[in-house]
C-alpha positions as CSV (number, residue, x, y, z in Angstrom):
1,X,72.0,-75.4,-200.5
2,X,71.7,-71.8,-201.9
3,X,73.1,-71.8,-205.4
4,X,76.5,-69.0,-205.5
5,X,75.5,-66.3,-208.0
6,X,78.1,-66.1,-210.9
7,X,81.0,-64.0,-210.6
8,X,81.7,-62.1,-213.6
9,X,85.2,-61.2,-212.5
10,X,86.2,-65.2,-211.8
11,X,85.0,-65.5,-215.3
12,X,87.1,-62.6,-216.7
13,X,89.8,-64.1,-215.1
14,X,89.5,-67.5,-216.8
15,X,89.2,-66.1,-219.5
16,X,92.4,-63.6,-219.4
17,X,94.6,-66.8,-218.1
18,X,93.8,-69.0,-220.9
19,X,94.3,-66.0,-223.2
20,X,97.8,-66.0,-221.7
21,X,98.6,-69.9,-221.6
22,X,97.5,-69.5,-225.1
23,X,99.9,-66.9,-226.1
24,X,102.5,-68.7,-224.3
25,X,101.5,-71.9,-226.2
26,X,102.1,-70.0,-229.7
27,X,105.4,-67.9,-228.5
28,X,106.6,-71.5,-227.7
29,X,105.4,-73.1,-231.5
30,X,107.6,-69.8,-233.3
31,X,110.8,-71.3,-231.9
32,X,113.0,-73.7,-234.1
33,X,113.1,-76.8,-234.2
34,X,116.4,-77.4,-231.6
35,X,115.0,-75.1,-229.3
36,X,111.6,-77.1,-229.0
37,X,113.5,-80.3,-229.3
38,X,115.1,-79.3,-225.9
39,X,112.6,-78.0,-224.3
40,X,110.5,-81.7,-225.1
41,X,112.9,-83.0,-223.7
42,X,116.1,-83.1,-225.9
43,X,115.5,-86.5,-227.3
44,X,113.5,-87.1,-230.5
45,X,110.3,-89.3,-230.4
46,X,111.1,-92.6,-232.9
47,X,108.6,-95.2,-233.8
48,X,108.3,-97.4,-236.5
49,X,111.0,-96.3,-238.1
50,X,109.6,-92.4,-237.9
51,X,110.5,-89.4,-236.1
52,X,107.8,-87.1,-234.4
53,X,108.4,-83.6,-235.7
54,X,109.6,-81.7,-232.5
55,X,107.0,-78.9,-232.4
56,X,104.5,-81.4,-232.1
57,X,106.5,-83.0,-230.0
58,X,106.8,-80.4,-227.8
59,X,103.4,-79.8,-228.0
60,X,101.9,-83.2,-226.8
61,X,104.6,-82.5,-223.9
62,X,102.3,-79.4,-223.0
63,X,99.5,-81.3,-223.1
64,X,100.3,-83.7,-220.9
65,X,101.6,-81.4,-218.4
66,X,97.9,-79.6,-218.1
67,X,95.9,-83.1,-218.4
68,X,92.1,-82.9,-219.2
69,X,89.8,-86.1,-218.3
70,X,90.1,-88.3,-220.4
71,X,87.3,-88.0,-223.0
72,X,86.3,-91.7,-222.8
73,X,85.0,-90.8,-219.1
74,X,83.2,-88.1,-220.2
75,X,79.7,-87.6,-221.6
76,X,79.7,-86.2,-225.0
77,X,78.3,-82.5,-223.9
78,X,81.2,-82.3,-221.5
79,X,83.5,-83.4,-224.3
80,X,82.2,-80.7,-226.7
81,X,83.3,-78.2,-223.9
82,X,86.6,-79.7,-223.7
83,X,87.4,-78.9,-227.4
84,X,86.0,-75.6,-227.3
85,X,88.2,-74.8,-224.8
86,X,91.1,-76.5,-226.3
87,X,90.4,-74.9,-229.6
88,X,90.8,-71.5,-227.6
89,X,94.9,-71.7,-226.8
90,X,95.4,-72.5,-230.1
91,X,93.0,-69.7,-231.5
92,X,95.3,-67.3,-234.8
93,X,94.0,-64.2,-236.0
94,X,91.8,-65.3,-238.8
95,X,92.3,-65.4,-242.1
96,X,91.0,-62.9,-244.4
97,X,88.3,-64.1,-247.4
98,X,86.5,-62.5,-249.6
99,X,83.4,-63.5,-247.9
100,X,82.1,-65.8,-245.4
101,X,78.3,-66.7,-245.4
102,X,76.3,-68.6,-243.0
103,X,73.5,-71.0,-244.8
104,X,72.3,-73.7,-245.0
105,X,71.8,-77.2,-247.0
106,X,69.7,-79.8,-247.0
107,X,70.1,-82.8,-244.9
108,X,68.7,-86.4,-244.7
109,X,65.7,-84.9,-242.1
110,X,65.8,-81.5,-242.4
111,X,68.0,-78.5,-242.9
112,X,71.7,-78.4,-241.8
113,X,73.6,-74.9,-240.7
114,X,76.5,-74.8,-243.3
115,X,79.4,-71.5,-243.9
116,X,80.4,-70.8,-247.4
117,X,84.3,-69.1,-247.6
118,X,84.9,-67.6,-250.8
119,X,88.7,-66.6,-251.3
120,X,89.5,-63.1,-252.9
121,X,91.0,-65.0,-255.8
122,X,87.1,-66.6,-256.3
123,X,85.2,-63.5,-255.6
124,X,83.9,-62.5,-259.0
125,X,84.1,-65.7,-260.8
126,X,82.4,-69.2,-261.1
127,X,84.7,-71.4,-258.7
128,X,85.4,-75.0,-258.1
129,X,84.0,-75.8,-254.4
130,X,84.9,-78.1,-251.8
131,X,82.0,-79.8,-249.3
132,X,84.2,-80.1,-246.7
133,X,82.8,-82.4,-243.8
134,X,84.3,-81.6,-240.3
135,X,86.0,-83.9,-238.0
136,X,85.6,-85.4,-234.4
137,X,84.4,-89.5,-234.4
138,X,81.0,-88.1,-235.5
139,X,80.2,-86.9,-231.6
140,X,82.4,-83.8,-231.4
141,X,83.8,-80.5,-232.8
142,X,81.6,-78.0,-235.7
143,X,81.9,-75.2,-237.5
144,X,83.8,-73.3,-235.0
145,X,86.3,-76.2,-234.5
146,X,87.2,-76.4,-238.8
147,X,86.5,-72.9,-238.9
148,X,90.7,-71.9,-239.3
149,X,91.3,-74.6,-241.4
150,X,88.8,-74.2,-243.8
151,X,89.8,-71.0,-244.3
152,X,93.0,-72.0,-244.8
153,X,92.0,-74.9,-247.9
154,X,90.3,-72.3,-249.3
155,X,92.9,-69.3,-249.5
156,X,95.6,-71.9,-251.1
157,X,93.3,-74.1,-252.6
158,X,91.5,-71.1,-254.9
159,X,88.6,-73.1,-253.9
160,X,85.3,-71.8,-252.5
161,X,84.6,-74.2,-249.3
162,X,81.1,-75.3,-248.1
163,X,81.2,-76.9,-244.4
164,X,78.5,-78.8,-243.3
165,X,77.2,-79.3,-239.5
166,X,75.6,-82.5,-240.0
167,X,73.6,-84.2,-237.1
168,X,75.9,-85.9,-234.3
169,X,75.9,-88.8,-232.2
170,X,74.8,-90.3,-229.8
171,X,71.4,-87.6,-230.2
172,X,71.5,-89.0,-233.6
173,X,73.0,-92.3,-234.6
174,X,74.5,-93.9,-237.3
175,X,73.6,-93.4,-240.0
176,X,72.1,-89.8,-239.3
177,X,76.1,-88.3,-240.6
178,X,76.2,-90.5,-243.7
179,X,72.8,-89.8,-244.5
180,X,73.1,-85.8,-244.1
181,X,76.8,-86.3,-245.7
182,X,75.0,-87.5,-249.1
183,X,72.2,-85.1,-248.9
184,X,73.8,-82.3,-248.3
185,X,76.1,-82.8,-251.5
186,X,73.1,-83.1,-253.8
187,X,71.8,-79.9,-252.7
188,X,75.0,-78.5,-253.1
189,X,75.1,-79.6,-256.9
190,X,71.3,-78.8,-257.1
191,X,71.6,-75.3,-255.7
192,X,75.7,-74.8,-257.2
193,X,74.2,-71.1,-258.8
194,X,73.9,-69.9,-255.3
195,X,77.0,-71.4,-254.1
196,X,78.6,-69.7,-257.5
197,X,80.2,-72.9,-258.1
198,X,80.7,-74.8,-261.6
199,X,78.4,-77.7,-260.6
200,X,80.9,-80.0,-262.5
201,X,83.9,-79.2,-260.1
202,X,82.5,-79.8,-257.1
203,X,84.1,-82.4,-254.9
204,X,83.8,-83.6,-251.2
205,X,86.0,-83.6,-248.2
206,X,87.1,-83.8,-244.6
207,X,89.1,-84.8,-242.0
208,X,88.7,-87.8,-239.8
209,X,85.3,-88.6,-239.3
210,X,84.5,-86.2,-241.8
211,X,86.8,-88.1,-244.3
212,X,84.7,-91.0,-244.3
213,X,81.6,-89.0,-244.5
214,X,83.5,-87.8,-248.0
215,X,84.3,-91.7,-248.7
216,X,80.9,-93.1,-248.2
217,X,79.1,-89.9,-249.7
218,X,81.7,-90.6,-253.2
219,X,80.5,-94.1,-253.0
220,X,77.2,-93.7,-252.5
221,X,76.8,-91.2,-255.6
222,X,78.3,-93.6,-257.6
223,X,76.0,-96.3,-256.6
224,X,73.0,-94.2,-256.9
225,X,73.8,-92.8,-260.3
226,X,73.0,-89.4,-259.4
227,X,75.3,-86.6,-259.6
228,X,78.9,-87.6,-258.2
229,X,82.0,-85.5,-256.5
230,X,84.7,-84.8,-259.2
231,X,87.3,-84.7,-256.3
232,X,87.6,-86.4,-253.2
233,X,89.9,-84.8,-250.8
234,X,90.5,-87.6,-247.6
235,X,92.4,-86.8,-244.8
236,X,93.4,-89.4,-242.0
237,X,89.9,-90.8,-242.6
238,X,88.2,-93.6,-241.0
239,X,87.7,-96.4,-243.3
240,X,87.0,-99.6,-240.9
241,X,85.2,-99.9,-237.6
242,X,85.4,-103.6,-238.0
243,X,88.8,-103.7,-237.8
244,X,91.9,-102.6,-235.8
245,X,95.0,-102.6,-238.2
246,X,98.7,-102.7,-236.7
247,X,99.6,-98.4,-236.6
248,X,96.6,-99.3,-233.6
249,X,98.4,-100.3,-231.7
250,X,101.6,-98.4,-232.6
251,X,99.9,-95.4,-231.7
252,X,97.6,-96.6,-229.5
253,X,97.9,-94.2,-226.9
254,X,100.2,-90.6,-226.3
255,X,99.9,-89.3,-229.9
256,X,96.5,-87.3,-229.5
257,X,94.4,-89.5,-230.8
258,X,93.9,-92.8,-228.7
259,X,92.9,-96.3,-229.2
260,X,89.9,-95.6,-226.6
261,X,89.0,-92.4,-227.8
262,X,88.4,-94.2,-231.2
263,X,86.3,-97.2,-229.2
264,X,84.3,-94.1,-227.2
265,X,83.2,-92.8,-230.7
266,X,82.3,-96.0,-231.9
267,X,80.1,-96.9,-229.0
268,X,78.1,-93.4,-229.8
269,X,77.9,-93.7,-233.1
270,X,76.8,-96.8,-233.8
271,X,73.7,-98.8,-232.7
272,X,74.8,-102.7,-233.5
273,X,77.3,-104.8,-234.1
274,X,76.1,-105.4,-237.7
275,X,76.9,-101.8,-238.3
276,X,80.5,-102.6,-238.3
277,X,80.9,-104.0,-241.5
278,X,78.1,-101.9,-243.4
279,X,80.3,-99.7,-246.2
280,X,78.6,-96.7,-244.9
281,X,80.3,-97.3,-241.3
282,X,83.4,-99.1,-242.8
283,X,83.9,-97.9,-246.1
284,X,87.1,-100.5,-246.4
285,X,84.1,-102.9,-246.8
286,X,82.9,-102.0,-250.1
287,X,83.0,-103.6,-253.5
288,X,84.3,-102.7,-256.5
289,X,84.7,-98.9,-256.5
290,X,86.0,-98.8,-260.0
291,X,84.4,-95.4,-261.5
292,X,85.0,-93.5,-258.1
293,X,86.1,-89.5,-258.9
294,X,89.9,-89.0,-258.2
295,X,91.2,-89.2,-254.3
296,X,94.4,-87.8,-252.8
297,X,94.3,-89.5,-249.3
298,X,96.1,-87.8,-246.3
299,X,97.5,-90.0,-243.4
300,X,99.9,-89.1,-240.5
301,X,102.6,-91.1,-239.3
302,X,101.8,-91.0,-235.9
303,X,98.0,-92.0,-236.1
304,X,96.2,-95.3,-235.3
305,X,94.1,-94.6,-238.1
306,X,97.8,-94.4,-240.5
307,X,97.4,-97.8,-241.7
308,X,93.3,-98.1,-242.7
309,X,93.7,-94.9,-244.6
310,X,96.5,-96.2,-246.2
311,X,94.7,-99.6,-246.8
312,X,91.8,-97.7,-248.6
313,X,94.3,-96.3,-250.8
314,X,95.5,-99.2,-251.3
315,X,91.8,-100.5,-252.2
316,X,91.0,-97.7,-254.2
317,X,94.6,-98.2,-256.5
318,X,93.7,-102.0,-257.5
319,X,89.9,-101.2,-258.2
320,X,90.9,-98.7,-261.1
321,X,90.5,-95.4,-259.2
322,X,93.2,-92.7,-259.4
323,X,94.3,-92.2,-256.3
324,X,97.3,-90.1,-254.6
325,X,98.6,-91.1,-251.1
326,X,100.8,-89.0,-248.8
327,X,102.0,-89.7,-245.6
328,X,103.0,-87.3,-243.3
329,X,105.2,-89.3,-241.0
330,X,106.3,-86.5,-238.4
331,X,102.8,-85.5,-237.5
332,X,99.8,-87.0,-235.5
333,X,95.9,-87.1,-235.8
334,X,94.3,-84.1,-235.6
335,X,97.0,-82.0,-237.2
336,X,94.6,-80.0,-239.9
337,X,93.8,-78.1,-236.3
338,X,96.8,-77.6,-235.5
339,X,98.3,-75.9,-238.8
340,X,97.6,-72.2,-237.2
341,X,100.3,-73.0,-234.8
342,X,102.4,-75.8,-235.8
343,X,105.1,-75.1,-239.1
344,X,104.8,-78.8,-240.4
345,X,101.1,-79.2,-240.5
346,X,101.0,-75.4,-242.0
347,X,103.1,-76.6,-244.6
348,X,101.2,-80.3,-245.3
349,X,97.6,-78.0,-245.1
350,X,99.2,-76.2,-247.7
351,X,100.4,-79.3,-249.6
352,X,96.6,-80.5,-250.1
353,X,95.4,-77.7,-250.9
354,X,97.8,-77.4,-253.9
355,X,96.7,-81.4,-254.9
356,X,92.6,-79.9,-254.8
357,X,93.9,-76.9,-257.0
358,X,95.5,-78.5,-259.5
359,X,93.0,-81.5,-259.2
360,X,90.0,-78.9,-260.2
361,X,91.9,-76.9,-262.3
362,X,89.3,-75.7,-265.3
């Protein structure tokens, strides 16, 4: 059958409605709380003795109204266009930096594309830096998708912020990320003149996947006895594959994240079953990690991946490392992308960038 050329006009008109669904979707996050509380439904979401905050509340209503496949039946290119054009309704005008410079770094096989966002507050001095490690179970999301909330980190943070694009799965398996991860921070150090960073405040971080990429990259700089972060910012990171700890199957489904998302990832990532309990898959699995730089870890009360987090805290506190926890126990995985439009993760994206500020203070 003879393929139908493109229309140009169907695609301007995609375009224009999720433009408007979009701007629908942010009218509705500026109303107060009550307002969104009714519109979810009028009754607050409680579990575990927590309550969902209502704008993101209201927001996982919205979701489920205009359902996407779910991404475990997906293949991971189709996925990738799923969150590019989620990442569109929630799109903010961006924010202003000094600069913002697309490089690159050196990764485990070769070089990785990497963007540098200097703050105005950072423009003319040396500056701490952040090697910030994107999100997305290793298989999904890039630049683009970390692209707002970098930018953010780095406004409140006074912070220059390096994100890397490190190699996905399944085209590359484990341990292509963790390998690029560790690589890509030693250049960093190596190369901090370019960066105009002070090559002893430098420290690592991400979200998610890209929070244990900053976990296993801290550890393995301290095994190595190479240069190591001074910082390690950790938000809702994954810290065991191995296991499945209670918050699970709290959350196991209807909170954004899900129990067989998390399973889909792990069957892309990684190659064997032996992988599970390597530290640089499950960093939980470790031994002593007395000497580790500082951590503030992130979780959300609402996340399967709450109470592993919290568990490497934990870990982290009886092995002799400072460590900071905070849980935010109104919000859900996920919610560093959704700080453009959601008050409460605004105001906790905010929060840790003020812990990374004070924490590389000169």
């Amino acid at each position: 059958r003879r393929r139908q050329p493109v229309s140009f006009c169907a695609m301007d008109s995609a375009s224009a409605a999720m433009k408007a669904q979009g701007a629908v979707l942010r009218g509705l996050m500026r109303l107060g709380p009550a307002a969104q509380l009714r519109i979810a439904g009028g009754k607050p979401t409680v579990r575990d003795g927590q309550t969902l905050d209502p704008g993101i509340q209201l927001l996982l209503k919205l979701m489920a109204m205009a359902p996407q496949p779910e991404m475990e039946r997906l293949s991971p290119v189709q996925a990738r266009a799923g969150v590019t054009e989620t990442r569109s309704l929630i799109a903010a005008p961006q924010l202003p930096m000094a600069s913002v410079t697309e490089t690159t770094v050196a990764g485990a096989e070769g070089a990785l594309p990497a963007r540098l966002y200097v703050p105005e507050e950072c423009k003319d001095s040396i500056s701490p830096l952040l090697v910030f490690f994107h999100g997305g179970g290793f298989v999904i999301c890039d630049l683009e998708t970390h692209d707002a909330p970098c930018r953010m980190i780095a406004q409140h943070s006074g912070c220059r912020v390096l994100s890397v694009d490190y190699r996905l799965a399944p085209e590359h398996k484990y341990p292509a990320a963790a390998d690029d991860a560790l690589a890509a921070f030693r250049d960093v150090v190596a190369r901090a003149d370019e960066f105009g960073a002070d090559p002893l405040r430098i420290a690592v971080g991400g979200d998610s996947a890209g929070g244990q990429l900053a976990t296993v990259t801290a550890q393995q700089a301290l095994a190595d006895g190479g240069p190591a972060p001074a910082f390690q910012l950790l938000i809702y990171p994954v810290c065991d594959f191995a296991e499945k700890y209670p918050s699970y199957h709290l959350f196991s489904d209807g909170f954004f994240l899900t129990e067989a998302q998390m399973d889909w990832f792990g069957q892309h990532y990684l190659s064997a079953d032996d992988d599970l309990n390597d530290p640089k898959a499950s960093p939980l699995k470790a031994g002593l990690l007395a000497g580790l730089a500082p951590a503030h870890i992130v979780t959300a009360g609402f996340d399967p991946l709450r109470d592993e987090g919290e568990a490497y805290a934990a870990k982290l506190k009886a092995d002799g490392v400072e460590v900071t926890l905070r849980r935010h126990s109104s919000l859900i995985h996920g919610f560093l992308n959704f700080s453009v439009v959601n008050r409460t993760s605004h105001d906790a994206v905010c929060e840790m960038a003020g812990v990374l500020r004070a924490a590389l203070a000169a």
